[in-house]
N, C-alpha and C positions, 0 to 999 in steps of 0.2 A: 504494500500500500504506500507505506513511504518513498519508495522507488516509484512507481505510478505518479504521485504527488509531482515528484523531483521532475522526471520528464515532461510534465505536461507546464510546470514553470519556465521548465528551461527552452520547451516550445513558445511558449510565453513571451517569454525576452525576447526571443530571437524574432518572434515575427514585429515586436516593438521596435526591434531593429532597423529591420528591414524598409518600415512603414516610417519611420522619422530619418536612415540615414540620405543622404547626397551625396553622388559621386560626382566633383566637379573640379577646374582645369584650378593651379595654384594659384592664389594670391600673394602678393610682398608681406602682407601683415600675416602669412604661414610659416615664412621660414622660422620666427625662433620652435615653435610647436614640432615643425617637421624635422628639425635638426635635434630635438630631444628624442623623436620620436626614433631619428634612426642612433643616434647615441645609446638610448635602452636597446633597440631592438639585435644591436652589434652586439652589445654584451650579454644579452641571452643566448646570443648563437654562440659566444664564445664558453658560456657556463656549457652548451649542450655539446661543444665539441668539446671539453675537456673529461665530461661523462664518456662519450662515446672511445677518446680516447686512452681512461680508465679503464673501460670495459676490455680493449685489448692487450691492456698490459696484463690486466690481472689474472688470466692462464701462465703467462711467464713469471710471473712473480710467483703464483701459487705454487708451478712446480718448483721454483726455485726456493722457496720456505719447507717443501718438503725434504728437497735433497737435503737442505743446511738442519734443517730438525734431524735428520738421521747422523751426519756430520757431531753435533751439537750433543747426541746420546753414547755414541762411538767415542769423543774425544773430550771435547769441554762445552759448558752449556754457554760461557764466552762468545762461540761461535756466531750461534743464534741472536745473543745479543748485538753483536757487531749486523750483523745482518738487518736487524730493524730499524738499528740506526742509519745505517744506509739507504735504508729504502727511505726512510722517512727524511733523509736530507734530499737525496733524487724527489722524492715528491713537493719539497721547499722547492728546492730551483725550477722543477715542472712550474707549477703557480706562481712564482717571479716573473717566470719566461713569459706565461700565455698575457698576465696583465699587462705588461710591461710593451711587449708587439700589441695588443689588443689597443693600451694608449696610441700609440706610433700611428696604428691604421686610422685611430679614428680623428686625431691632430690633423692626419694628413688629408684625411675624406673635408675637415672643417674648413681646410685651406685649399682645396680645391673645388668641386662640385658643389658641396653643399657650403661655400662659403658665401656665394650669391645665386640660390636654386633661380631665380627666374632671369638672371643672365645666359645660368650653364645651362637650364632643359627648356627656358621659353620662349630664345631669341632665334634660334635657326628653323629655318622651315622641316616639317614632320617633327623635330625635339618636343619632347612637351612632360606636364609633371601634374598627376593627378592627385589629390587628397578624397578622401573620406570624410564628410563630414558627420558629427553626431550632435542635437542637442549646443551648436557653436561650438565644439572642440574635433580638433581634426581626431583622429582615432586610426589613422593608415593612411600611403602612401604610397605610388608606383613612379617613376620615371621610364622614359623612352631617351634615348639617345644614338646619334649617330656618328661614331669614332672613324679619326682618319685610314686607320688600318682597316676598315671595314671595305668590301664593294659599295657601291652606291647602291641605293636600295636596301640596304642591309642594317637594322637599327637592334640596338641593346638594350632589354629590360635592368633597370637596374634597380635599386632602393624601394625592394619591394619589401615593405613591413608593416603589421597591423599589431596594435596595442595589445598587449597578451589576455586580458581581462574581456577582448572583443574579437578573439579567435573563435574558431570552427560556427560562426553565424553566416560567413556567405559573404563576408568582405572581401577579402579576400580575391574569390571570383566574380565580383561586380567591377571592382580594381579592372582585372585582365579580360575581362568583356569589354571593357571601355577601352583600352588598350589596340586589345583586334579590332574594332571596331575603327579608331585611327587610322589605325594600322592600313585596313582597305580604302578605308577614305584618299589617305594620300599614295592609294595605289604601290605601298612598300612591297618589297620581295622577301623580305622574313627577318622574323624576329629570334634573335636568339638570346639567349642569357644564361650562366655560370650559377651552377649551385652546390652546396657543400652535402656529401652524402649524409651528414648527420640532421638535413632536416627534410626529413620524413614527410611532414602534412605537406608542407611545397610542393615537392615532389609529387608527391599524389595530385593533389591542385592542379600542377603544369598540367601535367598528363590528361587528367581529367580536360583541359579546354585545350587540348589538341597536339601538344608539345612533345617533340618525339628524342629520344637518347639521341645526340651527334657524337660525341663520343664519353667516353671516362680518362680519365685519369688518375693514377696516385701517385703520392710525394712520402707513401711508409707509413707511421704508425697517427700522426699526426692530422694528415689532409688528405681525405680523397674528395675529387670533384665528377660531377657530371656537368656537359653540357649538352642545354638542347636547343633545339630549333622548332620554329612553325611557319611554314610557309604557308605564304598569305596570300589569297586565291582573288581576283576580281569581283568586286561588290555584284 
């Protein structure tokens, strides 16, 4: 019953959502909102790759506290001790490290793109930068862009993030509706954009509004990426 209750609240909100938000092109009086918005939204991706990159140590680690536990019964329990201590300074410099690059990325994002969003995504033709609005607070955010390395035709999803408290409601895919919808309007050849394998609902998301694997890549324990693409058909 409590579970029944719960989903039909959470139906609830969500069509509240739906029924008060606006998907509409940025304003100047956005950027400080959108530049929090991707400041939080950077550092939950980095909380969820440091999970994810936990997750693969801790087979090697495991086997290696068992070797050192047998080691530790064989010879001296020293051992074992030296070993935790280890691990637990490698897990200090891990969390140095991710902070420390995580500032770096986001300094640098402050002072590039997102340091005047409606220069960098509102001034070139096709560029463009959407928010979410909820209630007068933006709540999510997408960017389109078109880099010189790119073919013509060929533009970049980027700064795609919605407020975590206002995930899995359909933002998200109102975001990348509007998006493709651009997209054909000014006639582009496809959309592609870069994603970290550790986030899942994306992922799915892309996929779901038509986004196909172009390739993967990994960098080891740390980063693996996909990218994809959507070729974008005449209105």
């Amino acid at each position: 019953m409590v579970s029944s209750d719960a989903e039909q609240l959470g139906t609830t909100c969500c069509n509240e959502v739906k029924d008060r938000l606006t998907i509409r092109s940025f304003h100047r009086s956005d950027q400080k909102q959108c530049v929090q918005i991707f400041v939080d939204g950077f550092q939950d991706f980095v909380k969820d790759l440091a999970v994810v990159t936990l997750k693969k140590l801790s087979r090697y680690i495991g086997l290696a506290a068992v070797f050192t536990l047998l080691a530790a019964l064989l010879w001296s329990t020293w051992i074992f001790v030296v070993f935790v201590f280890i691990i637990l300074i490698l897990f200090t410099v891990f969390y140095i490290y991710l902070h420390v690059a995580s500032y770096k990325i986001i300094n640098y994002c402050k002072k590039t793109d997102m340091r005047d969003i409606k220069k960098g995504y509102m001034s070139d033709e096709g560029n463009h930068m959407w928010v979410a609005e909820l209630c007068g607070e933006v709540v999510g955010m997408v960017g389109l862009r078109h880099h010189e390395k790119h073919e013509p035709g060929v533009f970049q999803l980027q700064r795609m993030y919605v407020v975590p408290c206002y995930q899995r409601m359909g933002i998200g895919k109102r975001l990348l509706t509007e998006v493709i919808t651009h997209a054909k309007k000014h006639r582009m050849k496809m959309i592609i954009l870069t994603t970290s394998n550790s986030q899942v609902p994306a992922i799915q998301l892309y996929m779901k509004c038509g986004f196909k694997v172009a390739t993967r890549s990994s960098s080891g324990l740390l980063y693996d990426v996909t990218n994809f693409k959507l070729e974008i058909s005449s209105p």
